[in-house]
N, C-alpha and C positions, 0 to 999 in steps of 0.2 A: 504494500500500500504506500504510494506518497502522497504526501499531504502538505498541505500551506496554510497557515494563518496568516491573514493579513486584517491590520487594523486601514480602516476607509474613513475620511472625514473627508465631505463633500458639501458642496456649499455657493453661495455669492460672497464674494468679500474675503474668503480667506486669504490668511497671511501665512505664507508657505515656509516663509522662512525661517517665523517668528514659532510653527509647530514644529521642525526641527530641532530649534534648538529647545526648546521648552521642553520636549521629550528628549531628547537625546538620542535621537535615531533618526538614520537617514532614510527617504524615503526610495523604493522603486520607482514611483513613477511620482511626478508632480505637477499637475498642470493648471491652465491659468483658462478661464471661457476665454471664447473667443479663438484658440490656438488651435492652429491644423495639423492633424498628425494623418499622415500613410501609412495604412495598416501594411508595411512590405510583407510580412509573415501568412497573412492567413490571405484576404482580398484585393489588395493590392490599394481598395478604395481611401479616398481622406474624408477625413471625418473632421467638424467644426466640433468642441467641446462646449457643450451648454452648462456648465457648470463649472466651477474649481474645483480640484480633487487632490488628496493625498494620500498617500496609499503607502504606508510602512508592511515588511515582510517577515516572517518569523518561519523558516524552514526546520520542522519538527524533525529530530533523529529518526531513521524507520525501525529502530529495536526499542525505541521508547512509546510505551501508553499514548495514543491522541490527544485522550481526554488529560494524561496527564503534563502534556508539552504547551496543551490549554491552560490549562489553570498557573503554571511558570511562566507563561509568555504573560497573561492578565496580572499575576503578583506584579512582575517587572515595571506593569503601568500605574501601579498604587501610587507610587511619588507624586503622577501626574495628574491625577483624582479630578483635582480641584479646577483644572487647567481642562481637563477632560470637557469633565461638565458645563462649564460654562460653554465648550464650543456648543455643546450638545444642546441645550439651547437655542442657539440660532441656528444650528447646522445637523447634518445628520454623519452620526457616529457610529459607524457597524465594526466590531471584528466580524471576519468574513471567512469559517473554515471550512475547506475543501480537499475532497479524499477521492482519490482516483483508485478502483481497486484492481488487483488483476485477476481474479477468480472468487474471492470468498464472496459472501457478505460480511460489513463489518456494524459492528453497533459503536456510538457512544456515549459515553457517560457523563454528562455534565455534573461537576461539583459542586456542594453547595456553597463553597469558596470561591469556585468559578462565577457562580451567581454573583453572590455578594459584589462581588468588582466590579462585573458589568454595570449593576446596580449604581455600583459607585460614583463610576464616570460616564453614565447616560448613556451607554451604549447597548444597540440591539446586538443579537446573535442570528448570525446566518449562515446556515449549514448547506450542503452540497457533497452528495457522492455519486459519484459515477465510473463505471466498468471502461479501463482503459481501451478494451475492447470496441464499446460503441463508439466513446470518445473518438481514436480515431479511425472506427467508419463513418463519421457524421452523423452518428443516428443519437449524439448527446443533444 
């Protein structure tokens, strides 16, 4: 199974810079409305972003727990709690966990730890699994 946690704060107005360094983590991707990006990888198409976005990564060991590389990556944002939530507020704040599987089914466990944090810092949870298989025949 691989898997990605990614923390998403999307938004008008965001200040990208200002959420780097406030959390201490660089993002993957970061972008500003307005800006065109060419998808080279998958359609070739560009796309105008209707939004700001930032998009921090957390790539889970594959010999480690989901649910427990979850609840580590969410402790790591406690400091930022406060800073969190207030985006959360006027913006929208997902961790965003997705599991690519290559045969089993997999279940996870959200903690009540897990919880609590979210909680903390205004953030939704949004889950995603999908059989590496379909993924790439297209049929994700």
């Amino acid at each position: 199974m691989r898997s990605y946690i990614n923390l998403r704060i999307c938004g008008q107005g965001l200040n990208l810079q200002e959420i780097t360094n406030k959390l201490g983590l660089l993002p993957v991707n970061a972008r500003k409305k307005g800006e065109v990006h060419v998808d080279e990888k998958y359609s070739g198409k560009s796309k105008i972003f209707q939004e700001d976005f930032w998009i921090g990564e957390y790539r889970p060991s594959e010999n480690v727990k989901l649910e427990d590389e979850l609840e580590h990556f969410l402790v790591q944002l406690k400091p930022s709690a406060a800073y969190l939530k207030s985006l959360a507020e006027k913006h929208t704040v997902t961790v965003w966990v997705s599991s690519y599987l290559e045969k089993e089914q997999a279940n996870v466990h959200i903690s009540s730890t897990a919880i609590d944090v979210l909680s903390e810092i205004g953030a939704t949870l949004d889950c995603s699994m999908a059989f590496l298989k379909d993924f790439y025949e297209g049929n994700y």
